[in-house]
C-alpha positions as CSV (number, residue, x, y, z in Angstrom):
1,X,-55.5,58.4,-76.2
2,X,-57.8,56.6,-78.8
3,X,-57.9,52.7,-78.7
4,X,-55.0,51.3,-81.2
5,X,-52.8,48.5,-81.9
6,X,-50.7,47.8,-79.3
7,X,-52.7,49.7,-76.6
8,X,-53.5,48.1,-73.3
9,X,-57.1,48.9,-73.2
10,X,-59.4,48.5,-69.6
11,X,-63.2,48.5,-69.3
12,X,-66.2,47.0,-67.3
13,X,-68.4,45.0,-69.4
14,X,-72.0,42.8,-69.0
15,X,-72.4,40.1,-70.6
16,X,-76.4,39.1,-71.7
17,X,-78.0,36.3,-73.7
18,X,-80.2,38.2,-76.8
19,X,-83.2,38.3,-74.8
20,X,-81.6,40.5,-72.1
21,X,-80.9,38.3,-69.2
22,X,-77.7,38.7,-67.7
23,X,-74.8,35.9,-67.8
24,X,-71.7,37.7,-66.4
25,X,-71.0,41.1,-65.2
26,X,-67.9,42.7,-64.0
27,X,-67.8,46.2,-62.2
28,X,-63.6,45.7,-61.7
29,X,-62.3,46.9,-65.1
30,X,-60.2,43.9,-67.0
31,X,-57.6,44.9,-69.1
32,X,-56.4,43.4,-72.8
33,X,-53.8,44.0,-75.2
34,X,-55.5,45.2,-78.3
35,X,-54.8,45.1,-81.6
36,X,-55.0,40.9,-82.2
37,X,-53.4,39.5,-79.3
38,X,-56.6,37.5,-78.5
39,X,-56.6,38.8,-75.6
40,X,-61.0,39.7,-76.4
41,X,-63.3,38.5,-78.7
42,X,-62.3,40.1,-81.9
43,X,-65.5,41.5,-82.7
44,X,-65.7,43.9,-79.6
45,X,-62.0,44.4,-80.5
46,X,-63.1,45.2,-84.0
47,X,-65.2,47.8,-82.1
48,X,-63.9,49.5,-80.2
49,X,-60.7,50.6,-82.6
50,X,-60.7,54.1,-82.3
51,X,-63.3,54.8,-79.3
52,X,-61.6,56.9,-76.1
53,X,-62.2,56.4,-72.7
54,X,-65.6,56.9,-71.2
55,X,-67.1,56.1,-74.4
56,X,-69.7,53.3,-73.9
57,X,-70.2,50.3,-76.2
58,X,-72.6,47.4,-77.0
59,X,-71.5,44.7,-79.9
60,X,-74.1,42.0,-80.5
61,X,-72.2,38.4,-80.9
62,X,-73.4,35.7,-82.7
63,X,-72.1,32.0,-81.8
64,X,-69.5,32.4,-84.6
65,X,-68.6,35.8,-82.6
66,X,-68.6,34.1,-79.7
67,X,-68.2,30.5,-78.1
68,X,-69.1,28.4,-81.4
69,X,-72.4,27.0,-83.1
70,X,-73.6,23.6,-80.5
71,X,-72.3,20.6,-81.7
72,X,-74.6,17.8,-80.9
73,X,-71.6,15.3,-81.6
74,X,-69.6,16.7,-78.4
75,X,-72.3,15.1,-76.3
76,X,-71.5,12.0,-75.3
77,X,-72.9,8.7,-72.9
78,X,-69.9,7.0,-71.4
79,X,-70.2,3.7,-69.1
80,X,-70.7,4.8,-65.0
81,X,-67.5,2.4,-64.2
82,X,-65.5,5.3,-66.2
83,X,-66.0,8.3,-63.3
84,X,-65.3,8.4,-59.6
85,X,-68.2,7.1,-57.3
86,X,-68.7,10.5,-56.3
87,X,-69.3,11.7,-59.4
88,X,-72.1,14.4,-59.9
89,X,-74.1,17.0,-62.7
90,X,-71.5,19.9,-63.2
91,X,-68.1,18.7,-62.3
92,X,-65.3,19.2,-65.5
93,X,-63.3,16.3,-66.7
94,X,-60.6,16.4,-69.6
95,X,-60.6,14.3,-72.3
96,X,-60.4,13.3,-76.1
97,X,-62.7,14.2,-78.8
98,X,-64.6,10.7,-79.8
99,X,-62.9,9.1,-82.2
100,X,-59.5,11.5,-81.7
101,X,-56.4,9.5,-81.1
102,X,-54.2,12.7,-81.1
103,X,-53.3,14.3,-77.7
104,X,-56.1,17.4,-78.2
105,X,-58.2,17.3,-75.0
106,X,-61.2,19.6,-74.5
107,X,-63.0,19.8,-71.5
108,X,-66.4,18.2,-70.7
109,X,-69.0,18.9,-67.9
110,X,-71.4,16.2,-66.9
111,X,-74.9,16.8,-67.4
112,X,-76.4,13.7,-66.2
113,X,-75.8,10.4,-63.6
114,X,-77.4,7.2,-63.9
115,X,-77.3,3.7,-62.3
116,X,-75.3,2.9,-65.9
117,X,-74.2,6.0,-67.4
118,X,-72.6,9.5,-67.3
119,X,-73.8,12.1,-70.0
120,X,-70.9,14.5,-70.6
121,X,-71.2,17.8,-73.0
122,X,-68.0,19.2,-74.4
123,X,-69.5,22.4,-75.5
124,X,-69.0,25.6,-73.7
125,X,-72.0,26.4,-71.4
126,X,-72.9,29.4,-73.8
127,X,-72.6,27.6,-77.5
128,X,-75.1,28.0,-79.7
129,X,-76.5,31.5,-77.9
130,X,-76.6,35.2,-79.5
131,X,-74.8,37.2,-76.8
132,X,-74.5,41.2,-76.2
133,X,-71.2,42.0,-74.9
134,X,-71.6,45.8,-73.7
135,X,-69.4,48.2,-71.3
136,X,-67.3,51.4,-70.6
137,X,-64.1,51.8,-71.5
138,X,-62.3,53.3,-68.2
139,X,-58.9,53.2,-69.4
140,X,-56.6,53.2,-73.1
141,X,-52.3,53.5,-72.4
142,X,-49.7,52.6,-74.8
143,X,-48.5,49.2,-73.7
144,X,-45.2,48.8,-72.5
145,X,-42.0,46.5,-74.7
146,X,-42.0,43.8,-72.2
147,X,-46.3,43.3,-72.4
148,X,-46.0,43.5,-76.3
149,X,-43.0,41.1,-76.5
150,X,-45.1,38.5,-74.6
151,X,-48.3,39.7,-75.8
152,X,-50.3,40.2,-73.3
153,X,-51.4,43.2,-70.4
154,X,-48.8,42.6,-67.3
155,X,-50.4,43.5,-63.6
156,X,-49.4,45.6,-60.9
157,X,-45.7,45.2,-60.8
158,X,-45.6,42.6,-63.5
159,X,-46.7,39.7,-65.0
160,X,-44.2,36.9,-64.0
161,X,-43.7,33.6,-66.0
């Protein structure tokens, strides 16, 4: 069965920054409902429309393609009396874009403790980088009414809500 809309479509994938060093790799094949579900980035959905399995792939991702130009404005110096005494570089806190007095939260990592101040960075980890998303496609079935109704692949005896 070729990849097409509304196929449930497996593969193992690596993911690498442009000069070649490797970011994430997974040997366990993931599974996603194709055909605009965003269930994958929809470049490497783009292509790999029509490729069968065993077929091998490699789709070079600018930040557009990917997790987003970095914006500068995202990183922010809030006062030390904000955070938790224990806080520390790399720990995740929600909260509202500067300035945003709707009820969008993002998610921010610290970056940097002082005496006075905690640097936060809402920007995914990978903004800003060219990435090469590249695999092997190990598995392409027609997905079943209950995964297209909710939109999304179901696991070993079924996704439950």
């Amino acid at each position: 069965m070729k990849i097409e809309k509304n196929a449930v479509v497996s593969l193992t994938y690596e993911l690498t920054d442009a000069s070649g060093a490797l970011l994430e790799k997974n040997a366990d094949p993931i599974s996603y409902l194709h055909g605009g579900y965003d269930g994958i980035f929809p470049i490497v959905e783009e292509a790999l429309h029509g490729k069968n399995i065993g077929d091998k792939f490699s789709v070079s991702m600018d930040p557009d393609d990917a997790f987003g130009e970095y914006e500068h404005e995202l990183v922010r110096a809030e006062p030390r009396s904000m955070f938790p005494k224990d806080v520390a570089v790399g720990m995740q806190f929600e909260g509202g874009a500067e300035g945003d007095d709707d009820e969008d939260y993002m998610l921010y990592t610290v970056t940097e403790v002082t005496d006075d101040e905690v640097t936060v960075d809402g920007n995914h980890p990978l903004a800003g980088k060219t990435l090469i998303f590249s695999g092997v496609i190990t598995g392409v079935r027609p997905a079943t009414a209950e995964e297209l109704s909710h939109g999304h692949v179901h696991g070993e005896g079924g996704h439950h809500h």
